[in-house]
N, C-alpha and C positions, 0 to 999 in steps of 0.2 A: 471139720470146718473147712480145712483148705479142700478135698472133694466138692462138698456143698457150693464153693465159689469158683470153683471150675466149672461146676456144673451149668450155675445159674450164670456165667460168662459166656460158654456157650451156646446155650438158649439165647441167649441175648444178641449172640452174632446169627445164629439160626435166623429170627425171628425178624431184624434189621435186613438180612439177604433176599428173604421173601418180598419184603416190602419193596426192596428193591426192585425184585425179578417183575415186581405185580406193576410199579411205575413204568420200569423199563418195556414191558409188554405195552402198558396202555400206551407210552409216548409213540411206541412203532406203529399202532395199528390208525391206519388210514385216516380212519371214521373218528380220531382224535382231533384232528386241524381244525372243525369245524366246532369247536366247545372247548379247545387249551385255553382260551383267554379267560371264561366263565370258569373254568375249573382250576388255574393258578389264581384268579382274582375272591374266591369261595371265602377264605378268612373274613377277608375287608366286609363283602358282598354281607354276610350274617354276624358281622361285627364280632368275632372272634369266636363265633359259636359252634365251628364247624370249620377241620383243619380237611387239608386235602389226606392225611393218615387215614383218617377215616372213614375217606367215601371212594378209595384208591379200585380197592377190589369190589366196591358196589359199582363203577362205571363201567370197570373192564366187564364185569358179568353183563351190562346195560349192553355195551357195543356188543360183545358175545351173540346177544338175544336179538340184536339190530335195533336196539331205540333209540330213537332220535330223541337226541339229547340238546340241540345247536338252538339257537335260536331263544335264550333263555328259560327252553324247559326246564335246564338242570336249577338253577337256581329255586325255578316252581316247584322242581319235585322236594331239592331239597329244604325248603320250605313246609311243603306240605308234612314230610317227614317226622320233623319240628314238633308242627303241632300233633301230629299223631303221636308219637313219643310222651307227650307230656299229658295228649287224653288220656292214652294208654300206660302212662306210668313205667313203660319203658327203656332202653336207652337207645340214642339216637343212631346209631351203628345199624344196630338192626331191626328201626324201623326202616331205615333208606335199602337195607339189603332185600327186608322182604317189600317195598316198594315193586326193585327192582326185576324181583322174582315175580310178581303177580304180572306185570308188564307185561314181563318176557313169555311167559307162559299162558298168557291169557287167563287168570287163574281166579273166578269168583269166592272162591273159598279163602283165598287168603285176602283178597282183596276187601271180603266182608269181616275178617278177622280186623282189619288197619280200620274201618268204619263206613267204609263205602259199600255200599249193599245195593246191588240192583243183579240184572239177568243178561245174558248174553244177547238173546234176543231186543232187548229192549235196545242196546248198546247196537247194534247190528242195524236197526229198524231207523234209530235217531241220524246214524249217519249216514247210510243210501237217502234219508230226506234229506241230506244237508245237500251230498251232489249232485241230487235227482237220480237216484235210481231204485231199484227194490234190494232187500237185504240179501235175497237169493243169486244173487250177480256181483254181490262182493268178492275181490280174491281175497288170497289167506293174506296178503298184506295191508289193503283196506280194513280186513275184521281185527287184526292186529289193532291199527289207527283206531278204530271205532271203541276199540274194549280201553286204550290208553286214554281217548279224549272223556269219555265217561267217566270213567276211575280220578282223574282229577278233577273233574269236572264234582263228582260226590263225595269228593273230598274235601274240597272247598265247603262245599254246603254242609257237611259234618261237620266242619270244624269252624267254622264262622264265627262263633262266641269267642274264638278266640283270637285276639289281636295280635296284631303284630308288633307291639309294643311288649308282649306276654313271652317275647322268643330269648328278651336280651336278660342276661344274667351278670351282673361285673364281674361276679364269683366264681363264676364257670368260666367265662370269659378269659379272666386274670390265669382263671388254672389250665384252660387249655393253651395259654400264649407261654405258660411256662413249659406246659408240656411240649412243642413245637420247638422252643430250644433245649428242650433234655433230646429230643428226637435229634437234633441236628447234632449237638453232641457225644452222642450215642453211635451216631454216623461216621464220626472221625475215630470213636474208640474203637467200634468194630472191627474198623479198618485195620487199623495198626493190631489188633486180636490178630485177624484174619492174617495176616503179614506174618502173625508170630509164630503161629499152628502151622502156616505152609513151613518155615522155615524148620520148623520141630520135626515137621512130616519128611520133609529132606535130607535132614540127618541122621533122622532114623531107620532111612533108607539107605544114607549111606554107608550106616554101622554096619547094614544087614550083609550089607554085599563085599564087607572085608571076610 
């Protein structure tokens, strides 16, 4: 028993550390300033549906991939996410991860996996008419733009039956606001975990060297 709760103490501090490393990454990287306020405001924004825990390592892969996220995309996509999770039965984690993978990748396949089904070409074609130009004069960062503005774009239109009244759960809601303070206090125990393993590690370093 006492193994088993070492065990699962240390996964616990593992797993808190990452989450850490993966905020800490996101807050440093440039391409954050421009959607911090959309992503600390995310709770409120989907009325407790959706904590920043769970879309932490879906953004950092989103800037990774270069999407732009500013400008109330994030909230659209994770929106969109939402409902796909709940056509698709689900869970919202990773619908937004493979959101952000089809994005980044340009990826039809997953894309028509989440509900949105159309062709590169067509995606290509719609948006050199949007700027005037032809699809064969797109750079890779325009075809990028082109396959994102589509993919939400048939996302919407897939999932239209479903309102946005259909997102709010009090039940999820209530459990994920309790989860957000088990997260924070989980944060302060790690700590003091962490504190207590170094200090263990230094002792036993310094038995070794009498």
């Amino acid at each position: 028993i006492t193994g088993a709760i070492i065990k699962g103490t240390l996964d616990l501090v593992v797993a808190q550390r990452r989450l850490e490393m993966q905020a800490k990454a996101l807050r440093s990287n440039a391409a954050f300033g421009g959607l911090q306020k959309d992503f600390e405001n995310i709770e409120n924004a989907t009325k407790g549906m959706v904590n920043q825990f769970e879309i932490v390592g879906a953004v950092n892969k989103a800037l990774a991939f270069g999407i732009d996220l500013s400008g109330g995309k994030l909230n659209q996509l994770i929106k969109a996410a939402q409902k796909a999770s709940i056509a698709m039965g689900t869970d919202l984690k990773t619908s937004i991860d493979d959101m952000m993978t089809a994005m980044g990748r340009g990826s039809v396949m997953i894309a028509d996996n989440l509900g949105a089904t159309f062709k590169l070409s067509e995606a290509y074609d719609a948006y050199a008419k949007k700027i005037g130009t032809v699809s064969s004069a797109l750079t890779d960062n325009q075809k990028k733009l082109a396959f994102n503005e589509m993919f939400l774009e048939k996302l919407e239109v897939a999932y239209k039956h479903i309102g946005d009244d259909q997102l709010y759960d009090p039940i999820i809601s209530n459990a994920k606001r309790i989860d957000n303070a088990w997260n924070d206090a989980k944060k302060g125990f790690t700590s003091f975990i962490g504190s207590v393993i170094k200090k263990t590690q230094d002792a036993a370093i310094g038995v070794a060297k009498l």
